[in-house]
ROTI-393507 format. One record per residue (C-alpha): residue number from 1; x negated, y, z. Coordinates in pm, 1 decimal, m for minus. Last residue first. Layout:
% residues N
+-----+----------+----------+----------+
:   k :        x :        y :        z :
+-----+----------+----------+----------+
: NUM :        X :        Y :        Z :
...
+-----+----------+----------+----------+
***
This chain:
% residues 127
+-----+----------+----------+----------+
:   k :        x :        y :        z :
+-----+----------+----------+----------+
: 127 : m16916.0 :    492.8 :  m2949.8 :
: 126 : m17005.6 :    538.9 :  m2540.6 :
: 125 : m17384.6 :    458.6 :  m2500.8 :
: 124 : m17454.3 :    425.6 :  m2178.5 :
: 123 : m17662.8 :    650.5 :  m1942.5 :
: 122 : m17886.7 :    594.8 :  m1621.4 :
: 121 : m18060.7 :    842.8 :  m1405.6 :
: 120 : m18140.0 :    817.8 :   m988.2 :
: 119 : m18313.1 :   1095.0 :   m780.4 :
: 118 : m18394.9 :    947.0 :   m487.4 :
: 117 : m18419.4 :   1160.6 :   m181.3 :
: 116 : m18076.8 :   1075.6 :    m46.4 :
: 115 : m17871.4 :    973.7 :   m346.3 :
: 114 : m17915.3 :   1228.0 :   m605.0 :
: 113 : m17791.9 :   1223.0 :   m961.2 :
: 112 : m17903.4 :   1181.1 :  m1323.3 :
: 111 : m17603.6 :   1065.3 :  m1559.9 :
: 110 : m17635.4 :   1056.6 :  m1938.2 :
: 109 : m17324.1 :    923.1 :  m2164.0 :
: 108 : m17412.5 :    823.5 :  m2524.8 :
: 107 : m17252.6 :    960.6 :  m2828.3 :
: 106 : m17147.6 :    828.4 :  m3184.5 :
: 105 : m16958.5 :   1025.8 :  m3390.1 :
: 104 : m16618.5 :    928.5 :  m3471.2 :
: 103 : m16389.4 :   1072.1 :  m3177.0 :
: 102 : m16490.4 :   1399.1 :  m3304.4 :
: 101 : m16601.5 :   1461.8 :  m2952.1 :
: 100 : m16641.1 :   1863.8 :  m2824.7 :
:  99 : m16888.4 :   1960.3 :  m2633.6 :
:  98 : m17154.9 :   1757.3 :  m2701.2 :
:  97 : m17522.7 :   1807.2 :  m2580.9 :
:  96 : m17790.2 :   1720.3 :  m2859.8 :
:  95 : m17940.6 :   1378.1 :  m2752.7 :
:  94 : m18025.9 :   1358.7 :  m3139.0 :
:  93 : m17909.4 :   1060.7 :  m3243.5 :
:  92 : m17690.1 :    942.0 :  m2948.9 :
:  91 : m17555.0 :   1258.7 :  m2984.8 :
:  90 : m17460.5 :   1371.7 :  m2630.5 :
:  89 : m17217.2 :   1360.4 :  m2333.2 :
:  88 : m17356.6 :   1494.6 :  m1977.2 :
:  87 : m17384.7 :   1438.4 :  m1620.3 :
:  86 : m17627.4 :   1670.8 :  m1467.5 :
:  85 : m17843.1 :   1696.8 :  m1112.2 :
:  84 : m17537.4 :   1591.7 :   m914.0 :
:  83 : m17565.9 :   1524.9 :   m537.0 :
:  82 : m17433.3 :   1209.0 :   m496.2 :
:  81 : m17210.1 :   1118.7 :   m140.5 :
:  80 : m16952.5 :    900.7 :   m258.8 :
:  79 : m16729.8 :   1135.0 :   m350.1 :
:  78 : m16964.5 :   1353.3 :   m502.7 :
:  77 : m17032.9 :   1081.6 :   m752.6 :
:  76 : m16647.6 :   1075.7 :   m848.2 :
:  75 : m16626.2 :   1436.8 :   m869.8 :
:  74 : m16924.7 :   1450.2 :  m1090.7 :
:  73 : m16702.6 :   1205.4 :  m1315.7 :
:  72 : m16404.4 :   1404.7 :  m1303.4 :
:  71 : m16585.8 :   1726.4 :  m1423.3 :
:  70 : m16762.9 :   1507.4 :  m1697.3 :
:  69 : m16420.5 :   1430.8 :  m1806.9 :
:  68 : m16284.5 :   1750.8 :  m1860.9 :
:  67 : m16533.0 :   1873.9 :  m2002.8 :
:  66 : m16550.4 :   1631.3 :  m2299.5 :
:  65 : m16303.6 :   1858.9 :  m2529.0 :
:  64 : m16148.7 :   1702.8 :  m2782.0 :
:  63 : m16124.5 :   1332.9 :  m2907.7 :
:  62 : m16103.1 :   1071.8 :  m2605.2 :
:  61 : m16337.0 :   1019.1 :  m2328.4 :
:  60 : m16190.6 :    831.2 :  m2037.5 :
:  59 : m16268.6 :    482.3 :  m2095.8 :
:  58 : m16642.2 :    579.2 :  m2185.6 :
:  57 : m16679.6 :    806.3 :  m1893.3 :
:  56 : m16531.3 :    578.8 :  m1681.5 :
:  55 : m16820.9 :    303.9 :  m1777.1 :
:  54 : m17074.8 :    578.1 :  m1686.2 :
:  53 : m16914.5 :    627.0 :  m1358.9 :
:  52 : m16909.3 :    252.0 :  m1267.4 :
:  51 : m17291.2 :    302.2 :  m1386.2 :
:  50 : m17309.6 :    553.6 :  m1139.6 :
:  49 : m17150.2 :    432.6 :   m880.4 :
:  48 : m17431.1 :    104.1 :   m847.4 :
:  47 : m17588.5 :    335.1 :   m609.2 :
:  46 : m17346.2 :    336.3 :   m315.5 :
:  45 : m17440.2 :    m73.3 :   m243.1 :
:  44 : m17850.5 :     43.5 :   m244.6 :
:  43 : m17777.9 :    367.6 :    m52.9 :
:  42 : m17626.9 :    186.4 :    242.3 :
:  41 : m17946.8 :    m71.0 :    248.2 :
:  40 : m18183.7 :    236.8 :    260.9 :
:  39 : m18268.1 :    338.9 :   m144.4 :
:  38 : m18676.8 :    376.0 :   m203.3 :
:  37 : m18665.8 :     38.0 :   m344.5 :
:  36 : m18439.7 :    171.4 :   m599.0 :
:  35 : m18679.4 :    377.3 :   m781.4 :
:  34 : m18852.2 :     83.5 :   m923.9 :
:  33 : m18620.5 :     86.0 :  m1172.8 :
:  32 : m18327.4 :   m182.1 :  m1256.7 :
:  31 : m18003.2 :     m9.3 :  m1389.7 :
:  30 : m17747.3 :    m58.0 :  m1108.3 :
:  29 : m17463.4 :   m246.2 :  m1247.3 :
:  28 : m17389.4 :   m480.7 :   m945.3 :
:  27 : m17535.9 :   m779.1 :  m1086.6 :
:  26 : m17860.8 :   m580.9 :  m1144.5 :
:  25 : m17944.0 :   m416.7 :  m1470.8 :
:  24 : m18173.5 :   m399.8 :  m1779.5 :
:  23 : m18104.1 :   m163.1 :  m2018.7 :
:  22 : m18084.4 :   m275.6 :  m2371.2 :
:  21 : m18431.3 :   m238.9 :  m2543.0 :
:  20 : m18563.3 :    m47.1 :  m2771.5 :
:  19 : m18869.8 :   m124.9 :  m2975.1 :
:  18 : m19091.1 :    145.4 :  m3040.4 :
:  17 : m19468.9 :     85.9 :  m3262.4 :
:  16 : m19721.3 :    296.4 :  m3270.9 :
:  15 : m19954.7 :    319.8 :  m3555.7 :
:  14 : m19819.3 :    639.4 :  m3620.4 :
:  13 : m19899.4 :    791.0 :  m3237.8 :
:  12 : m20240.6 :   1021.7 :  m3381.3 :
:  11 : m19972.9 :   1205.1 :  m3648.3 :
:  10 : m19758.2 :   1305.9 :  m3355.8 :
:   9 : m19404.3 :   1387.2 :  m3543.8 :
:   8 : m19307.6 :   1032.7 :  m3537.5 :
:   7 : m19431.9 :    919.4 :  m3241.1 :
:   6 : m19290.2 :   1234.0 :  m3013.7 :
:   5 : m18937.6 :   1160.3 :  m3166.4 :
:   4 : m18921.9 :    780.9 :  m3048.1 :
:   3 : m19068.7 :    941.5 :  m2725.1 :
:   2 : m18777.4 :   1184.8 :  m2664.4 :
:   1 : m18498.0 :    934.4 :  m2824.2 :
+-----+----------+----------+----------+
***
């Protein structure tokens, strides 16, 4: 949404063109980057918790306050060794945050955590 933004207000980016693309992932769930090389062999089979996060975010979210599921999801990366940078819910529009979910609008989970030195981000788009 950042760079789809940027070329449209950049007047010298208009003859760009943005296609977006689902993200592409390994068996496991782990969004494909070349970030993951850097992950030891441990890291590599801890890492795909944060899609499984992601995909508890979107059973867990209901109308209402979204707090209380972003606190459960840190919790879960914690768990397993993570060191949170954010996880957040926002427009899928306008990547405002969201703290409260009509239950209509549509939002997109976003996830960036530490394992070891690598800092790892993925989201999913929840409605």
């Amino acid at each position: 949404m950042v760079i789809k933004r940027l070329i449209e207000t950049t007047p010298a980016f208009n003859a760009i063109e943005m296609t977006i693309a689902p993200t592409m992932r390994e068996a496991n769930g782990l969004a494909m980057s070349s970030r993951n090389m850097r992950l030891s062999e441990e890291e590599k089979l801890i890492a795909p918790t944060i899609y499984q996060t992601l995909l508890f975010l979107k059973d867990e979210l209901r109308r209402g306050p979204v707090t209380g599921a972003i606190s459960l999801a840190v919790a879960k990366l914690q768990e397993k060794g993570f060191v949170t940078d954010y996880v957040g819910i926002a427009d899928a529009v306008t990547l405002e945050p969201v703290e409260e979910w009509d239950g209509k609008k549509s939002i997109v989970a976003l996830i960036a955590a530490f394992l070891g030195p690598v800092r790892l981000i993925d989201n999913l788009v929840i409605a």
